[in-house]
C-alpha positions in Angstrom: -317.6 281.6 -65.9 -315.2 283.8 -63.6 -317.6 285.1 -61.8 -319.0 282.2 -61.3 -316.6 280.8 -60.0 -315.3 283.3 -57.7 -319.0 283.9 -56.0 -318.5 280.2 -55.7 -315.2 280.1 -53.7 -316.1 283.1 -51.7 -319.4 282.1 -50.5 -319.8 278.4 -51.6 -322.3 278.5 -53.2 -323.7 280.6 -56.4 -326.6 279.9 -59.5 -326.6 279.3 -63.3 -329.3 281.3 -64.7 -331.0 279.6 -67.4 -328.1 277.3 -67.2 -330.5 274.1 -68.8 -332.4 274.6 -71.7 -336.1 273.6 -71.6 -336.5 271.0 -73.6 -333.6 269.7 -71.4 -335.8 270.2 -68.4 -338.6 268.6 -69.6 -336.4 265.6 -70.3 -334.5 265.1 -66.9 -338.4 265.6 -65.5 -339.5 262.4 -67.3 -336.3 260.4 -67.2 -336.7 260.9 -63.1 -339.8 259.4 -63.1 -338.9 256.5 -64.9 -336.4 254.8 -62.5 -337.5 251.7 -61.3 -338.2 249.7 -58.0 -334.3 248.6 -56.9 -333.3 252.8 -57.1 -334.7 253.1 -53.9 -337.3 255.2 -54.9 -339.4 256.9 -51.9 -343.0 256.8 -52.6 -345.8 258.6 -51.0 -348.9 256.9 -52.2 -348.7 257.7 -56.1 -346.0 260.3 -55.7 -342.6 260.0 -56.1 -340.4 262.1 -53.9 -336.9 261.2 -53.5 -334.5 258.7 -55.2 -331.3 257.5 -54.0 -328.6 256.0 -56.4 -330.5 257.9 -59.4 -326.9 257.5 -61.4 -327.3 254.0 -61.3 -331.0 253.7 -61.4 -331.3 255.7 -64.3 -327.9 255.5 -66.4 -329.3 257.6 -68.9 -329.6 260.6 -66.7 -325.9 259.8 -65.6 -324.8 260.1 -70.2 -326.4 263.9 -69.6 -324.9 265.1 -65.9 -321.5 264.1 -67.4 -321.9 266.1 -70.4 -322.6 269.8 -71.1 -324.1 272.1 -69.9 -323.3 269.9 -67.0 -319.3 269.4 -67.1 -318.6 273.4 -68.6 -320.1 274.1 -65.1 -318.4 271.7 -62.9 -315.4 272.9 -65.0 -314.9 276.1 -63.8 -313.6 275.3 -60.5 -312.7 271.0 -61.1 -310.4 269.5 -63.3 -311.5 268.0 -66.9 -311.5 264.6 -65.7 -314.1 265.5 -63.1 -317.1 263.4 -63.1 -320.7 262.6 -61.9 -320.1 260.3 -58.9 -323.5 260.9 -57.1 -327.0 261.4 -57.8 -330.3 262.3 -55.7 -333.7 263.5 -56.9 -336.3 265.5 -54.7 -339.4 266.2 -54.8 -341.8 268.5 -52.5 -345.8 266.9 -53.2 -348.6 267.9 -51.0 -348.0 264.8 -49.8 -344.4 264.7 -49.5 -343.4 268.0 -47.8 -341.0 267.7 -45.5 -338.1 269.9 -43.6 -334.6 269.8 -44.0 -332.6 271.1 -40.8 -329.4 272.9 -41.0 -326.0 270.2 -42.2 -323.4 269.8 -44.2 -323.1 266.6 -47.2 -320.1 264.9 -45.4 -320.6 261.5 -46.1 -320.1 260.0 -49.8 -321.4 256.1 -51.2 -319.0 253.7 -51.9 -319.9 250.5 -53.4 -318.4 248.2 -50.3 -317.3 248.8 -46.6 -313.1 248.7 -46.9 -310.6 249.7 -44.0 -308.9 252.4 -45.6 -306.9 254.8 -43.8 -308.7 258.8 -43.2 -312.2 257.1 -44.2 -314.7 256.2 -41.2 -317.3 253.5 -42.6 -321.3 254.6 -41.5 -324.0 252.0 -40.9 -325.4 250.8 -44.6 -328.8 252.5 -45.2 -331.3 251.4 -47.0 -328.9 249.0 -48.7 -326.6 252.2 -49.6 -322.7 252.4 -47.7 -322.1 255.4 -46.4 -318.0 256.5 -46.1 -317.2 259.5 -43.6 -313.9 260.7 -46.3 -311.2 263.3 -45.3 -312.1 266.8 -45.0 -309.9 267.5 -47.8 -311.9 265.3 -49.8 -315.0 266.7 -48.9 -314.0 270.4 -50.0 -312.6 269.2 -52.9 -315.9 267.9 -54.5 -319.0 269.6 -55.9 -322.6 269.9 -56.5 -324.9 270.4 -58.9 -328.2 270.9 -57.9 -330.4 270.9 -61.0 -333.6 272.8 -60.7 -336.7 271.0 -62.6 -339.1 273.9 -60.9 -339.2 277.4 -59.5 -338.3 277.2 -56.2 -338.6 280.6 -54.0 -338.8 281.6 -50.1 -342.0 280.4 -49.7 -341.6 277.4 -52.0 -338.6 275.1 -50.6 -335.7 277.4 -51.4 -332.4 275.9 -50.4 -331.2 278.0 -47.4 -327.4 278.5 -47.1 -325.2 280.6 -44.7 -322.8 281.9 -46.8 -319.1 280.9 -46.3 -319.7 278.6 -43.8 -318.1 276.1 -46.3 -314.6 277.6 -44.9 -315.1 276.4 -42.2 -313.9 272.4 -42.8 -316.5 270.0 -41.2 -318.1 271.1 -38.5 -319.3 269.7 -34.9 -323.5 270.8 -34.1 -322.2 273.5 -31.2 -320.3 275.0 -34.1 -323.3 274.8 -36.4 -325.5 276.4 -34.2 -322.5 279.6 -33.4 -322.7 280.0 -37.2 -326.5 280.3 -37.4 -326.2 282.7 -34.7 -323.7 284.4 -36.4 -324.4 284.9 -40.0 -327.6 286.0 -41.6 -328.8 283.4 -44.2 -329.7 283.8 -47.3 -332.8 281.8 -49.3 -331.6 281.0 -52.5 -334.4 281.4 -55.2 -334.5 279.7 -58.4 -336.5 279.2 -61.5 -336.7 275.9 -63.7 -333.7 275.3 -65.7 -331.5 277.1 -62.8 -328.2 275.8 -61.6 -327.2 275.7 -58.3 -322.9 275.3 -57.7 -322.4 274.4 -54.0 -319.8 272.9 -51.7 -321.0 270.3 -50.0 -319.7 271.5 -46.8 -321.8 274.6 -46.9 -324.5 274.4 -44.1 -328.0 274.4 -46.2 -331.5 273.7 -44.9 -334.8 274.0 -46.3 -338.4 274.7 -44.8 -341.5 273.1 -46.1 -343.7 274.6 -49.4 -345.7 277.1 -48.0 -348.2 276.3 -50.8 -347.0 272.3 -51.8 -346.8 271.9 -55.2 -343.9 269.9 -57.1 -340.1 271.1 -56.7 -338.0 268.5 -58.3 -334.3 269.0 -57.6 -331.8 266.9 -59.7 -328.9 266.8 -57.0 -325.6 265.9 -58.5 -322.1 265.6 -56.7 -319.0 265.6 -58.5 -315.4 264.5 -58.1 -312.2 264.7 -60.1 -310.4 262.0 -58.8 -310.7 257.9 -57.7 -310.6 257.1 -54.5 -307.6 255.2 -52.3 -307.7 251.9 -51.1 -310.0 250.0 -53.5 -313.0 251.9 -52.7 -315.4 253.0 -55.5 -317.8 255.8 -55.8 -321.6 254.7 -55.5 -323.4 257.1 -57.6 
């Protein structure tokens, strides 16, 4: 767990081998599939590819993020009172196979627009508010992404540059110098994997070279309320 969480200070991001058991797997697989209409589940025909608010739409799911092997994980580098606050699930189809260009997470849901001094309030989309938080905010948190398939170069791998997560939010000319300037690296994975990252790490991801499913549970975490009344939105 040192290790762990050193690679994950250093470089902001690092992986949990074997980190979910598979019968585990094969759970959060079917419990994904079961959320219902009002998650704002994206659909592709038959498929289902993406679902926002999957801690609300599926409160099971949000009984086994905020247990272990979940919390011993988010533990290493957060405080025990640390918590799921936000959940996402992917998927990569043959009909749902899409790009991701290079960003950073720096917006979190909150369950109502509120003035509240250091947060920004985004346009609602699709029925979700959006909050623009402190930066300090934003390095504090972290996330789980919960790998339900292999995922290698050629098959969706999350792309990072490494340490750019130092670098406090950044503006696009700055993302592009750091693209420049830093090699980055494809982060493969196998089922039952665990990915640690900062959200403020810059990450991208190309299409499946060969489509076939890669299901990311995507789980952020954060150790304290927030100010002013306002309420995570998981």
């Amino acid at each position: 767990m040192t290790d762990l969480a050193a690679a994950l200070n250093r470089d902001g991001y690092v992986v949990a081998r074997g980190g979910v058991p598979t019968m585990l797997v094969a759970d959060l697989q079917n419990l994904c599939l079961q959320s219902p209409e009002r998650s704002q589940a994206k659909r592709q025909g038959k498929s289902l590819y993406g679902v926002r608010q999957l801690l609300s739409a599926v409160p099971a799911l949000r009984e086994i993020v905020d247990r272990p092997p979940f919390t011993g994980l988010s533990h290493i580098v957060m405080a025990e009172s640390a918590r799921a606050v936000k959940g996402v699930f992917f998927d990569k189809t043959p009909s749902a196979n899409w790009m991701v260009p290079w960003h950073q997470d720096v917006t979190i849901n909150v369950t109502e627009r509120r003035e509240v001094t250091g947060f920004e309030m985004r346009p609602v989309q699709d029925g979700i508010v959006h909050a623009l938080p402190p930066v300090s905010l934003s390095e504090n948190l972290l996330t789980l992404r919960i790998h339900l398939d292999d995922a290698g170069a050629d098959h969706g791998a999350l792309r990072v540059i490494p340490r750019s997560h130092l670098a406090g939010r950044l503006e696009p000319a700055e993302i592009r110098k750091w693209i420049e300037r830093v090699p980055e690296v494809a982060v493969s994975v196998q089922a039952g994997d665990v990915m640690l990252m900062r959200p403020l790490l810059l990450h991208a991801s190309s299409p499946c070279q060969s489509p076939a499913h890669r299901r990311v549970v995507h789980v952020e975490y954060a150790a304290d309320d927030l100010p002013g009344g306002l309420r995570w939105a998981g």
